[in-house]
C-alpha positions as CSV (number, residue, x, y, z in Angstrom):
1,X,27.0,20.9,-66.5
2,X,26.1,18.6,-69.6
3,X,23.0,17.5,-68.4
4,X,21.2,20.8,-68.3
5,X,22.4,21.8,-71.6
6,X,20.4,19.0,-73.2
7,X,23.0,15.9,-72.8
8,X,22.5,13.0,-71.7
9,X,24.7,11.8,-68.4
10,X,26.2,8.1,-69.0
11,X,27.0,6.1,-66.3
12,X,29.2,3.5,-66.7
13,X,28.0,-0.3,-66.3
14,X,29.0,-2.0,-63.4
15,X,31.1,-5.3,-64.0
16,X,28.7,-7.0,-62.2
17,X,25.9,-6.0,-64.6
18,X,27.2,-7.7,-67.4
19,X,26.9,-11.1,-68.6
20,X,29.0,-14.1,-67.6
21,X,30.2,-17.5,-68.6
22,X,33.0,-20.4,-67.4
23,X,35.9,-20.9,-69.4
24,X,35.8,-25.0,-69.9
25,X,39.4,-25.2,-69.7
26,X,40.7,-22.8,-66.8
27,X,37.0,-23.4,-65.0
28,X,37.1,-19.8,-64.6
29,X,34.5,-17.1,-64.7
30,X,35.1,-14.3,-67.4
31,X,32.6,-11.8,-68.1
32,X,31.5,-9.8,-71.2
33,X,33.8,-7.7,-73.5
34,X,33.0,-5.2,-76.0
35,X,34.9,-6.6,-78.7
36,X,32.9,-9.8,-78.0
37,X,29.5,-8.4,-78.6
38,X,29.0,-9.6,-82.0
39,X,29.5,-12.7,-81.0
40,X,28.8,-13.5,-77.8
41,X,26.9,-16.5,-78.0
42,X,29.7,-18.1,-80.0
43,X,32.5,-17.0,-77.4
44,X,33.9,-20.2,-75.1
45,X,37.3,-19.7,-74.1
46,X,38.1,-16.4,-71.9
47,X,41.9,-16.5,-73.5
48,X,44.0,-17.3,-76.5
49,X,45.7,-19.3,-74.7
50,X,42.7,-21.4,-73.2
51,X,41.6,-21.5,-76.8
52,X,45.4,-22.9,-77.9
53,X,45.7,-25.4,-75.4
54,X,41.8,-27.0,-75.8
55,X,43.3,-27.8,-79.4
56,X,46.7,-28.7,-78.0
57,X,44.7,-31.4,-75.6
58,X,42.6,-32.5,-78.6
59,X,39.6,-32.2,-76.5
């Protein structure tokens, strides 16, 4: 077993756990991504395509 031969057991993080925020356009919840961890803070839309059609809109 890996944890008696000095490693460490990881547990995976529960969606729930993780950080969340609504997409402005789609009003929908979207939670945290790995590939968004740089830049979280700076992270609005939860799609491309949200992202395409704020600009589309011109809002």
């Amino acid at each position: 077993m890996p944890w008696e031969c000095g490693l460490k057991r990881v547990h995976p993080v529960r969606k729930s756990d993780l950080p969340s925020k609504t997409c402005p356009v789609c009003t929908r919840p979207f939670s945290w991504r790995r590939k968004w961890s740089r830049n979280w803070d700076e992270v609005r839309y939860c799609s491309e395509k949200c992202r395409r059609s704020r600009k589309a809109n011109g809002a």
